[in-house]
C-alpha positions in Angstrom: 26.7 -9.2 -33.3 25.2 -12.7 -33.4 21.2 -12.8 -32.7 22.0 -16.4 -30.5 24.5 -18.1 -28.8 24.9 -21.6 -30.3 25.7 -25.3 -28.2 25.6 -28.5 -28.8 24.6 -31.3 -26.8 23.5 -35.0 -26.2 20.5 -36.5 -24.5 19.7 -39.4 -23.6 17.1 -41.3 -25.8 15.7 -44.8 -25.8 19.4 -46.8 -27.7 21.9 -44.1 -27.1 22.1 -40.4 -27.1 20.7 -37.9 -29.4 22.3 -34.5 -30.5 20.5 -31.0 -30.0 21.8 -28.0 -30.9 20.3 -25.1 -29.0 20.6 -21.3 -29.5 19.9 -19.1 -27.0 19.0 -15.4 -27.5 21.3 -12.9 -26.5 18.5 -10.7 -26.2 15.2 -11.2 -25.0 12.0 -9.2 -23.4 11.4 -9.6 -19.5 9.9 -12.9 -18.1 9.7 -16.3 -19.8 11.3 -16.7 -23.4 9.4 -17.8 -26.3 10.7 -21.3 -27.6 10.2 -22.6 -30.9 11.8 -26.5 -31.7 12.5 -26.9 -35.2 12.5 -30.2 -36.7 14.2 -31.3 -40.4 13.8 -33.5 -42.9 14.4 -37.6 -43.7 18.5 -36.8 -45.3 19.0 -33.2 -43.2 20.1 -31.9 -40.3 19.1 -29.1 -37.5 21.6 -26.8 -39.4 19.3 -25.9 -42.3 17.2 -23.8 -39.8 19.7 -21.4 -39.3 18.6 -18.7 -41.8 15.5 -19.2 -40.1 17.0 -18.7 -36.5 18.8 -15.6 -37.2 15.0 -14.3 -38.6 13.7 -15.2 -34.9 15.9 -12.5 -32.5 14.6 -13.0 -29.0 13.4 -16.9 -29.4 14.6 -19.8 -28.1 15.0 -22.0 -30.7 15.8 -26.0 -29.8 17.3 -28.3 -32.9 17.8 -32.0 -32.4 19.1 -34.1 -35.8 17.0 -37.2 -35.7 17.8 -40.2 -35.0 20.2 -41.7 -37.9 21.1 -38.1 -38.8 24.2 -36.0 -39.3 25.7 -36.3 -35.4 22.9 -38.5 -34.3 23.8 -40.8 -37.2 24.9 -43.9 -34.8 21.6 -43.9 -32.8 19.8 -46.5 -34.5 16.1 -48.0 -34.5 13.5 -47.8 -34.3 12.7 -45.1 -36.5 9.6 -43.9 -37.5 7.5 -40.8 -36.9 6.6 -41.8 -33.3 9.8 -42.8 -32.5 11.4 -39.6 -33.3 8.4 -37.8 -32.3 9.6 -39.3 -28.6 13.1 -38.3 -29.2 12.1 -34.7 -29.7 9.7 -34.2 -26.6 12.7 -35.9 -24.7 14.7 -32.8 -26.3 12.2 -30.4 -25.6 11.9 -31.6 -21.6 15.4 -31.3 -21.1 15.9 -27.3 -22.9 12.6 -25.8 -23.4 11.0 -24.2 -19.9 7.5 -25.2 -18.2 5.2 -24.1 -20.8 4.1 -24.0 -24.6 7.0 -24.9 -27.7 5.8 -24.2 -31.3 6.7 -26.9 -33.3 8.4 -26.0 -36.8 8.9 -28.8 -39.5 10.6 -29.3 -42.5 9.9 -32.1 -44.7 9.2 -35.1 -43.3 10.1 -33.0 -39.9 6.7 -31.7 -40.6 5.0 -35.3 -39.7 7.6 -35.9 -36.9 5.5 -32.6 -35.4 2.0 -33.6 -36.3 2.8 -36.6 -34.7 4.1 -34.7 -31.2 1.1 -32.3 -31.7 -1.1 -35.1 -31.5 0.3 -37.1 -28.6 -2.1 -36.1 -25.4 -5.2 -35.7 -28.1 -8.3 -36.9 -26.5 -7.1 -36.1 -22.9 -9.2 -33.4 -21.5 -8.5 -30.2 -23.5 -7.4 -29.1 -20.6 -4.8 -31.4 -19.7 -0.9 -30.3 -19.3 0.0 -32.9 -22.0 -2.3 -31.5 -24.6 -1.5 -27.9 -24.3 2.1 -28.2 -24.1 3.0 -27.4 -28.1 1.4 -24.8 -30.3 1.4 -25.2 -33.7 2.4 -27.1 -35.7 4.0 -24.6 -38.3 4.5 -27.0 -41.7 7.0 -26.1 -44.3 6.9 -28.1 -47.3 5.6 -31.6 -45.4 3.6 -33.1 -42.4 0.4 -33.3 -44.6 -0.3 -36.7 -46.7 1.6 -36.3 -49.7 0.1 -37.7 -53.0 0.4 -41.5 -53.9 1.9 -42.2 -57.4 -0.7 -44.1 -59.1 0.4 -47.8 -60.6 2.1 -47.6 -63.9 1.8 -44.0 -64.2 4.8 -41.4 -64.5 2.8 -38.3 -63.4 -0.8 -39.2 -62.3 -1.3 -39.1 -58.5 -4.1 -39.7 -56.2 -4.4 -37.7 -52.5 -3.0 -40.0 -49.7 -6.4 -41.1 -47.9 -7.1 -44.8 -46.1 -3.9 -46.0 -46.8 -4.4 -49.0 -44.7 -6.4 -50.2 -47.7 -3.6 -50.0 -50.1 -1.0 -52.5 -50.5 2.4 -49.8 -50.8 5.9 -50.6 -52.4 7.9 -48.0 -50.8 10.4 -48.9 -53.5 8.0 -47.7 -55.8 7.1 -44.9 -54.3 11.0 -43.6 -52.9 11.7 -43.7 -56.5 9.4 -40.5 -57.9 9.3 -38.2 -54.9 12.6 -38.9 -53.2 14.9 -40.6 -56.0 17.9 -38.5 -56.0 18.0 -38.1 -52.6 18.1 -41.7 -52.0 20.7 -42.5 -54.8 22.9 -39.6 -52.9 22.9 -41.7 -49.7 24.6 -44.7 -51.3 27.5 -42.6 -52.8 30.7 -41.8 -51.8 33.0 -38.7 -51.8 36.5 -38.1 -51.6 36.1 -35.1 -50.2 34.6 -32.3 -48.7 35.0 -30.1 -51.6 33.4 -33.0 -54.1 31.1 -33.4 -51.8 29.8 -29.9 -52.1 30.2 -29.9 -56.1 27.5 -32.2 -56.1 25.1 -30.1 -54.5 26.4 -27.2 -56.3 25.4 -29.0 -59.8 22.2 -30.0 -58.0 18.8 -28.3 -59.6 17.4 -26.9 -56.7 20.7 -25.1 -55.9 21.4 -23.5 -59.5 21.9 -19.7 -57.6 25.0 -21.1 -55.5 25.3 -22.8 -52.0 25.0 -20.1 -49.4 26.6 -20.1 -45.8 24.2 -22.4 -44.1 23.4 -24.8 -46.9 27.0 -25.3 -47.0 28.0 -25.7 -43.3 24.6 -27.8 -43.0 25.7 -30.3 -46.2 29.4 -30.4 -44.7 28.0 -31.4 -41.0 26.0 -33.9 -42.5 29.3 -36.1 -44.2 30.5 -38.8 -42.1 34.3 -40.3 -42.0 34.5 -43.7 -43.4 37.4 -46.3 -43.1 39.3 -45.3 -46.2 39.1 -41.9 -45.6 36.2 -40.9 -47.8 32.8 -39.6 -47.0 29.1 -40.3 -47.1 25.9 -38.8 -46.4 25.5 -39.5 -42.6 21.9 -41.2 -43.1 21.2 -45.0 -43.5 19.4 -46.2 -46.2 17.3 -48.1 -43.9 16.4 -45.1 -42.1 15.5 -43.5 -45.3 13.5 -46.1 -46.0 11.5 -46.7 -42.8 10.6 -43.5 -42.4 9.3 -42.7 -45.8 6.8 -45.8 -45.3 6.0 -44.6 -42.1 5.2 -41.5 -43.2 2.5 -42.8 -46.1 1.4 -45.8 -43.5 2.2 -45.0 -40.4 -0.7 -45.4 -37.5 1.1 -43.0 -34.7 0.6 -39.6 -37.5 -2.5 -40.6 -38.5 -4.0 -40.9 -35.9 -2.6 -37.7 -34.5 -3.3 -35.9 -37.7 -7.0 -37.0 -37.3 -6.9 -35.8 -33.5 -5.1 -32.3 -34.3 -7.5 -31.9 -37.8 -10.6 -32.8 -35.4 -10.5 -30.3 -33.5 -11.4 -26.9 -35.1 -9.4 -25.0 -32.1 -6.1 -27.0 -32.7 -6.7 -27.1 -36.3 -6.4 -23.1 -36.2 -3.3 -23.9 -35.0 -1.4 -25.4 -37.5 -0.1 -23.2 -40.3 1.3 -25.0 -43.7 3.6 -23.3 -46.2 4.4 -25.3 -49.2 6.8 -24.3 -52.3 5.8 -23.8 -55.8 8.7 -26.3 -57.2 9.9 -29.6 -55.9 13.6 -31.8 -55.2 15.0 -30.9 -58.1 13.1 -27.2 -58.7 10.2 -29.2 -61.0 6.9 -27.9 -61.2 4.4 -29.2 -59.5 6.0 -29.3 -56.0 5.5 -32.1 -53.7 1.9 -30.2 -52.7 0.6 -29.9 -56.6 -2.1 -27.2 -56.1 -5.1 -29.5 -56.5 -3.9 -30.7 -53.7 -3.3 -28.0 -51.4 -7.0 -26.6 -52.8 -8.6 -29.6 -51.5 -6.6 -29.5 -47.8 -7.8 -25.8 -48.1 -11.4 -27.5 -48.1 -10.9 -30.1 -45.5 -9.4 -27.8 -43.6 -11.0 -24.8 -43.4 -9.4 -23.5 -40.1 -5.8 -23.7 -41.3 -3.3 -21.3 -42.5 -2.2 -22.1 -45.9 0.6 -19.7 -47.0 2.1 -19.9 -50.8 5.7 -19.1 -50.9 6.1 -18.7 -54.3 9.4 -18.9 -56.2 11.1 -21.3 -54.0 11.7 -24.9 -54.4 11.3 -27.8 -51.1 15.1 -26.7 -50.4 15.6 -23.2 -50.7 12.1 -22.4 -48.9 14.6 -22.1 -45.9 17.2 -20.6 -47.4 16.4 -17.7 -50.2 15.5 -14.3 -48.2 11.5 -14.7 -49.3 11.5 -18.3 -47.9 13.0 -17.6 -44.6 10.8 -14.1 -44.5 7.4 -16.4 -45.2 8.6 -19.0 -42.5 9.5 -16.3 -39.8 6.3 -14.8 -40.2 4.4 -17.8 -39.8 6.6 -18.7 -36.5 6.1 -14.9 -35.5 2.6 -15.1 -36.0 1.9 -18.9 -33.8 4.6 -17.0 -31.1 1.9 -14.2 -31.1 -0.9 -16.0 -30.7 0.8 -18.5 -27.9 1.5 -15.4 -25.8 -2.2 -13.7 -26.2 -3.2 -16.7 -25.1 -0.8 -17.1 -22.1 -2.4 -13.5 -21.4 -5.5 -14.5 -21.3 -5.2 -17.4 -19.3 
């Protein structure tokens, strides 16, 4: 017996409609029902949480694709981290019940839920709109990532006053998300060539498992002549990797969240030992993570070693680390809700 039913709808969003998948638990304690709204990367799709849904029996869990993305792929700008941020809260309003979400991201969905976490920061503590998410839970993203230094192939520096620097996204879409990128300008023929590619992939060397597969297959989109292509525009791509590095709406709430040594508690980042393509470093080298550690004294930091930036939601240790960081937030949001 399934953990959750699963539905799909569409909500209205500023320039069309966005898609949310929602699962429902069959079964659930007394009283109001823990909600959790995951959030995936720049190329993916709300689909590649559902390893970590069927880890979280009892929870609500609420799953729009983004704007540009799998069946939300003809919603177009603006993109950007607040933009989608926006589309999300509209997501949660309309499924979640009065009270606190924990915020789950992926990737780049980990800055989409800085971002959210932030909105309402430096309103009274107090205040509806600040206390409305918990978290956010980070998996592999939603802290600066490191900025390839000029002219070097491996040499990075961390991502700090970025408004100083004068960015090429080009430059930097080519070392962190290259094949990703070159994937969204191909076509396929098929379904089935579709998922040879990511079978031949490096990061998916031990086989495609049930929900990589259904989430890579959701994610093609029709064209005229009766191929397929990855669902996501290149522009999106694009504006939202230099959003991520420059943009003002998750700085600022990273700076509001990381200020404030009772939400900074809060936030829990897991991070993989290997990268896109199962390299080592991963996109969080460890002299990296080591100096978040020190900035950020408060936060969880959680290893998941083994796992690359992909199968951290897929392999049984990743999806075990994730769901016990989301367990643990869910925990804490009701002791809370107790003591209040």
């Amino acid at each position: 017996m399934s953990s959750h039913d699963y539905n799909r709808y569409r909500v209205s969003v500023s320039g069309g409609e966005l898609s949310v998948g929602v699962w429902e638990p069959v079964a659930f304690e007394p009283g109001r029902v823990p909600t959790v709204c995951v959030i995936h990367g720049i190329t993916s799709n709300h689909l590649f949480f559902a390893g970590l849904v069927s880890a979280l029996p009892g929870v609500r869990i609420i799953g729009p694709d983004l704007r540009g993305r799998a069946d939300s792929h003809l919603l177009g700008p603006p993109f950007g981290m607040k933009a989608h941020a926006e589309d999300v809260l509209t997501a949660i309003d309309t499924f979640a019940e009065p009270g606190p979400v924990t915020l789950v991201g992926h990737s780049m969905g980990g800055f989409v839920a800085m971002t959210l976490a932030g909105m309402g920061a430096g309103v009274d503590s107090d205040a509806e709109v600040a206390d409305r998410f918990r978290g956010p839970v980070l998996i592999d993203g939603g802290l600066p990532l490191s900025v390839p230094e000029a002219g070097s192939g491996s040499g990075s520096q961390a991502l700090d006053d970025l408004y100083d620097q004068d960015l090429d996204t080009d430059d930097l879409i080519a070392p962190v998300l290259g094949p990703a990128a070159e994937r969204l300008s191909m076509s396929f023929g098929s379904v089935e060539e579709y998922l040879a590619f990511f079978a031949a992939h490096p990061a998916f060397v031990d086989g495609l498992d049930t929900v990589a597969t259904e989430s890579f297959v959701y994610d093609l989109a029709a064209k005229d002549d009766h191929s397929f292509q990855p669902s996501t525009p290149v522009e999106a791509m694009q504006a939202d990797f230099a959003d991520m590095y420059s943009g003002g709406a998750y700085h600022n709430s990273l700076a509001a969240v990381m200020s404030s040594q009772r939400r900074q508690a809060e936030v829990t980042f897991l991070f993989a030992e290997r990268d896109l393509v199962a390299s080592e470093p991963g996109l969080y080298p460890p002299e990296l993570v080591a100096a978040y550690r020190q900035r950020w004294e408060e936060m969880a930091v959680i290893d998941v070693p083994g796992t690359n930036h992909y199968d951290i939601l897929l392999t049984e240790t990743g999806i075990d680390a994730c769901a016990e960081a989301v367990t643990a937030r869910l925990g804490a949001t009701a002791d809370s809700d107790l003591e209040s």
